[in-house]
N, C-alpha and C positions, 0 to 999 in steps of 0.2 A: 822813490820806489817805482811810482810811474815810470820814471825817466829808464830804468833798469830791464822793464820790464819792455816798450817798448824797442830799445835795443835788442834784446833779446828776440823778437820777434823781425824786426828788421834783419838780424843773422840769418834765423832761422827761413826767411824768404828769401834772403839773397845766395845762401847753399844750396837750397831747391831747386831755384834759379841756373846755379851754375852747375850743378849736378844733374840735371834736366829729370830730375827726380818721377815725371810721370810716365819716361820713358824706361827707367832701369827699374830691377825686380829688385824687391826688397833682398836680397839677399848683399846685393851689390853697394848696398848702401854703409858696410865695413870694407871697400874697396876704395884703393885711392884712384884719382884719375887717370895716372897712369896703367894702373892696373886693370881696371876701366876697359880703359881701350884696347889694351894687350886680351884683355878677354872678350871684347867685338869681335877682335880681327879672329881667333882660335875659335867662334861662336860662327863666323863667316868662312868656316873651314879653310882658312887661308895654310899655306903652307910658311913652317916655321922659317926656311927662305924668305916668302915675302913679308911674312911680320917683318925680318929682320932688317930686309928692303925700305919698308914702311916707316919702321922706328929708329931708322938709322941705329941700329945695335947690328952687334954679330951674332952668328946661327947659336953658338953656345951660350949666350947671354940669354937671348929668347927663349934655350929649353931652362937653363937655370929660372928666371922667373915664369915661367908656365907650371913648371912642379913647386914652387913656391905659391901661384893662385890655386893650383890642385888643391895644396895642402892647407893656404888660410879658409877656403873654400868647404874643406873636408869632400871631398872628390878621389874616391879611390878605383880600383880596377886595372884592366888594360888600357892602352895610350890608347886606342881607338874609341873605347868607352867612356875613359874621361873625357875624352874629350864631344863626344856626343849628351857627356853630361851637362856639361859645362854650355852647348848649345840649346839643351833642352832649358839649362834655368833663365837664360835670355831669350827665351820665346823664339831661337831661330831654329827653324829644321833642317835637318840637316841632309 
């Protein structure tokens, strides 16, 4: 049981760890890391151009998962507002 428990905690530090957990808001924390990232760079008001640049993807791949993090995110409105949304839950201003 020890040995279980243990473990458990060992995960549980080495996800935090690689999730940089004190740096991402809890909301983030149902996002994978590429999604992650896809929502720094939209959080950094990057243009869906350079995401695409960025994540080696094409322009229409990047808007398909951006209205995909909208939607797992529950972020609704105008594309300019979600996306000021979306910078507000990452603490960047936008």
């Amino acid at each position: 049981m020890e040995r279980a428990i243990a473990l458990g905690q060992r995960y549980e530090a080495r996800r935090a760890q690689l999730n940089g957990s004190a740096d991402r808001p809890a909301i983030a924390a149902a996002l994978t890391e590429k999604e992650l990232a896809l929502a720094r760079l939209v959080a950094q008001r990057r243009t869906n151009k350079e995401i695409a640049e960025t994540l080696h993807l094409s322009e229409g791949t990047v808007k398909q998962y951006i209205n995909q993090l909208y939607a797992k995110l529950d972020i609704g409105g105008a594309v300019r507002n979600k996306r000021a949304q979306l910078a507000a839950l990452f603490g960047t201003k936008y």
